[in-house]
N, C-alpha and C positions, 0 to 999 in steps of 0.2 A: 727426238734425238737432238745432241746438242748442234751437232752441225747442220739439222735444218733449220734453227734457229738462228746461225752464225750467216747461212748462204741468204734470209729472206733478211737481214739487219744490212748486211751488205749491199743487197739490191736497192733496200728503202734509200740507202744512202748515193748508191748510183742514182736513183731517178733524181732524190732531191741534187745532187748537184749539175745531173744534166737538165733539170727543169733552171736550177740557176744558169746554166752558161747559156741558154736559148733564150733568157731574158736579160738581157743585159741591161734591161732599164729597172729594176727591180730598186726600190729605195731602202739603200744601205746608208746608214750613218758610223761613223767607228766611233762619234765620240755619245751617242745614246746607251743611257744606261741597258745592261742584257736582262733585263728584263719586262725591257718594251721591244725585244727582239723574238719575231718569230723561231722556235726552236727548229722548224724544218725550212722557210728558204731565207732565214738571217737575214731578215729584212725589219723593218718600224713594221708592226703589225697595225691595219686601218680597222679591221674589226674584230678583236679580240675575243673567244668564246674560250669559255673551258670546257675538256674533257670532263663530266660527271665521272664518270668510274673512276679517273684515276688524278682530279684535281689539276689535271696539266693544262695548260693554256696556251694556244696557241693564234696565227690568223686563220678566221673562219675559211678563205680560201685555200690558204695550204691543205690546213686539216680535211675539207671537204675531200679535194683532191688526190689526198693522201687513199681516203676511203675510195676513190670511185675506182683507183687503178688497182684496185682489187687489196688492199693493207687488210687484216683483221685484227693490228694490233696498236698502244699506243706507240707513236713514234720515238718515245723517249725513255718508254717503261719493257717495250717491245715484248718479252718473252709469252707471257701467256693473252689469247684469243680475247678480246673485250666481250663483254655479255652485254654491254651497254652502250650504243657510242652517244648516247645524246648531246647536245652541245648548248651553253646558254649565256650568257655574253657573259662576259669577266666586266664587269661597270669600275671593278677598285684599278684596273690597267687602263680602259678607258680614259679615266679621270687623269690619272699618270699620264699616258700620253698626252691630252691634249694641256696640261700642264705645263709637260716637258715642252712643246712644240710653242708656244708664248708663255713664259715665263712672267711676264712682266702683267698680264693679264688674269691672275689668280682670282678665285671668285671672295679669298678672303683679303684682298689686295685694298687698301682704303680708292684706289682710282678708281675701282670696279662699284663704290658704293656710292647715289649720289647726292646724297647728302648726311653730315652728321652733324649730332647737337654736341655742346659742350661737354656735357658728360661723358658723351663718346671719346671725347679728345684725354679726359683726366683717368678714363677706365684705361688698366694695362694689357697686353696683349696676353692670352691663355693659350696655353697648347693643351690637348687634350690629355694630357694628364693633370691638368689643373694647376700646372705650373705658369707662373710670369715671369716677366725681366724686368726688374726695375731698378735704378739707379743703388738702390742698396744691395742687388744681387738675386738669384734669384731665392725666390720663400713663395711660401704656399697663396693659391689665390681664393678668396672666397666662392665656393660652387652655388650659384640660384636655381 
């Protein structure tokens, strides 16, 4: 029925906010993009896994959590019982966060490399679409 649906979305939502008010150290940032944001306690997620059956990602401790106080569903997708809950780190949020968290420390970062040769310095920067920036603007970069 729809309103046991409506009373068990409700409750998820009670616990998650009274598991936030009993933790009041809980690490929130407003200015982190929401997608390095745990969907259940709106927190910088430390170790990010996805839900398999339904691609959601969340922090491994939320979502554990989520399961042991008895959930059988995902938290964000809620209506129907998961057949699956297996869990297996999200490594593309990982990398994100720990990007976001020093910025200035990127692994594609020239400080991060230590040493280059000249040709490194006359080669232009590629993004992964093969594109550069170069003083004439940007045009296609040769792919090796």
């Amino acid at each position: 029925m729809w309103y046991e649906r409506l009373v068990f979305r409700v409750l998820g939502l009670m616990a998650a906010l009274t598991h936030k008010a009993a933790n009041p150290t809980l690490v929130t940032n407003p200015s982190a993009p929401p997608e390095l944001l745990c969907p259940i306690g709106h927190s910088l997620m430390e170790d990010s896994v996805m839900l398999v059956e339904t691609q959601e990602t969340y922090d491994r401790k939320n979502i554990e959590r989520w399961f042991r106080t008895g959930h059988r569903t995902c938290p964000l997708r809620g209506a129907q019982p998961l057949r699956d809950r297996t869990l297996v780190p999200n490594r593309a949020i990982a990398r994100q966060l720990e990007s976001w968290r020093s910025p200035t420390s990127t692994p594609d970062s020239p400080s991060s490399h230590s040493s280059h040769s000249q040709d490194d310095a006359d080669t232009p920067e590629v993004d992964a679409n093969g594109q550069s920036d170069t003083p004439e603007g940007r045009r296609r970069a040769p792919v090796l």
